[in-house]
N, C-alpha and C positions, 0 to 999 in steps of 0.2 A: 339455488335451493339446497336444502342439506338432504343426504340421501336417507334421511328417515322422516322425512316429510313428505306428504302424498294429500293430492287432489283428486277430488270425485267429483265428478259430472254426472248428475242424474237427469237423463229427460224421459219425460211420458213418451209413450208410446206413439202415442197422438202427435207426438213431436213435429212441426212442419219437414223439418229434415229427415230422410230416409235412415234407415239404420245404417247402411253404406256409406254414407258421407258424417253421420256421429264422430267415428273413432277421430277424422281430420278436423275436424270440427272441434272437438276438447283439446286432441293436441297441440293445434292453434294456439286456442284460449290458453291454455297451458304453459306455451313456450314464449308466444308473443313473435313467434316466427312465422312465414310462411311455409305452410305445410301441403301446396298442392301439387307437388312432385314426389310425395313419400309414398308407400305403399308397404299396406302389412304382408310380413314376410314371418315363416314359421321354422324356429330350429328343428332339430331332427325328433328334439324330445314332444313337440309341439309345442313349446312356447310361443307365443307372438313376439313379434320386434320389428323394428322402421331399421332398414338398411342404411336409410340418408338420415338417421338422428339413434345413433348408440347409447346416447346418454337418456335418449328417455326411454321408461322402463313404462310397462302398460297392461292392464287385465281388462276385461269387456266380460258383462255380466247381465244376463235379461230375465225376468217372469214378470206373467202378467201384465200389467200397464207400464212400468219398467225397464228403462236399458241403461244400462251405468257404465263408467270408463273409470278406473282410478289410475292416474299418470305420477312418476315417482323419477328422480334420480335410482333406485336402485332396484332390484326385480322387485313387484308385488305379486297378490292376488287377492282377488276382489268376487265377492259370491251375495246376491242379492236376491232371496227369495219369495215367493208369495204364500202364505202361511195358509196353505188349502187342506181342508178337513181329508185326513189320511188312517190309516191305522198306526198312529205313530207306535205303541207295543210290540207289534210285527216286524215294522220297518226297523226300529231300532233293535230289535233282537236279531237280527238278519245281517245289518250294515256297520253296526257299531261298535267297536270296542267294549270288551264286559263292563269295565270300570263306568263309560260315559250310560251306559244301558242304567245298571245301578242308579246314576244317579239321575235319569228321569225317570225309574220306577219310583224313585222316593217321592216326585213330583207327579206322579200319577200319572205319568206320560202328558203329561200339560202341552198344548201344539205350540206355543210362544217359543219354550224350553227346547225341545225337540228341531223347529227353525233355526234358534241359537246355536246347537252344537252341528245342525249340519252346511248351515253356511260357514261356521266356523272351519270343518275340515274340507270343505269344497274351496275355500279361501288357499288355503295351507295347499292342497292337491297342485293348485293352480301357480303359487308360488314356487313349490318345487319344481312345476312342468311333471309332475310325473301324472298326473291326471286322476279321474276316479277311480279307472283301471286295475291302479297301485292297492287296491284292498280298503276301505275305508275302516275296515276294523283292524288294523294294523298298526294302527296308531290311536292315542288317546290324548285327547284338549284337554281335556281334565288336570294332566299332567305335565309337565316340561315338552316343550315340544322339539321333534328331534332337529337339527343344524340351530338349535337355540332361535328358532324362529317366534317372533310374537306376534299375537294375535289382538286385535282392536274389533269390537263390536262398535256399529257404527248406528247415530240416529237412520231410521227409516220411514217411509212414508206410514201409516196406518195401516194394520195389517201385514206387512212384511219385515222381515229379519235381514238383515247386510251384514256381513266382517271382511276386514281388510288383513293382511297378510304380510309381512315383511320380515327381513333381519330384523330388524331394529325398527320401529314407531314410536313417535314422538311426535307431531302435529297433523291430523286429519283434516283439511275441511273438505266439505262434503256442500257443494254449488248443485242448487237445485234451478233446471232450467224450465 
């Protein structure tokens, strides 16, 4: 697979399989390998990674009814939210970048829009490994995004917002289990 192609496994929560066995479970499907000797292991920055498979690259993402995997030849990040009634006004004036602030004042702070750009940078956080930590207002989606990462808004179930995160994107699917 080319490494700007990435798969998503989305299962409900309700999922017969535990969240613990998800991540080997997509991998699997994934790789078409057997993957019951791997084990997530975390860089120093915390990124996740499989010690016994280098080449796949993987973000794990959950709310509400929701647990998602998106698995990639190259690093992702993968951010999948449930769009619950907030003060999005506050929250964005608080977390976001002036610019992105701006432009959900234009949209009234609409909660759809507001989901959109923050799985958008929780995508990005995860991709970098630097985490939320890193300032969410310190960066703006709006804009070029810094190591030229690009961002892909992904279909999601009803009610919630997802984006995927890479160098480079060019094919998503997105496997609902």
């Amino acid at each position: 697979m080319s490494g700007a192609n990435f798969t998503v496994y989305l299962y409900p929560e309700a999922h017969i399989l535990p969240r613990r066995l998800r991540l080997l479970d997509a991998a699997a499907r994934y790789t078409g390998r057997e993957t019951a000797g791997w084990q997530r292991e975390e860089e120093t920055s915390g990124r996740p990674f499989f010690r016994q498979a280098p080449d796949v690259h993987f973000s794990i993402s959950h709310s509400g009814a929701f647990w998602a995997c998106a698995l990639g030849a190259s690093p992702v990040g993968l951010d999948i939210q449930q769009q619950i009634s907030c003060d999005v006004s506050k929250l964005s004036r608080r977390f976001f970048h002036p610019r992105e602030n701006s432009t959900l004042a234009a949209v009234e702070y609409a909660l759809p829009a507001f989901f959109e750009i923050w799985t958008a940078k929780e995508s990005f956080v995860k991709y970098t490994g630097e985490g939320i930590l890193s300032g969410f207002d310190t960066f703006d989606i709006t804009a070029p995004l810094p190591q030229g990462a690009q961002l892909r808004p992904l279909s999601a179930p009803p009610g919630y917002s997802m984006c995927l995160c890479a160098a480079r994107v060019d094919e998503v699917t997105v496997i609902r289990l």
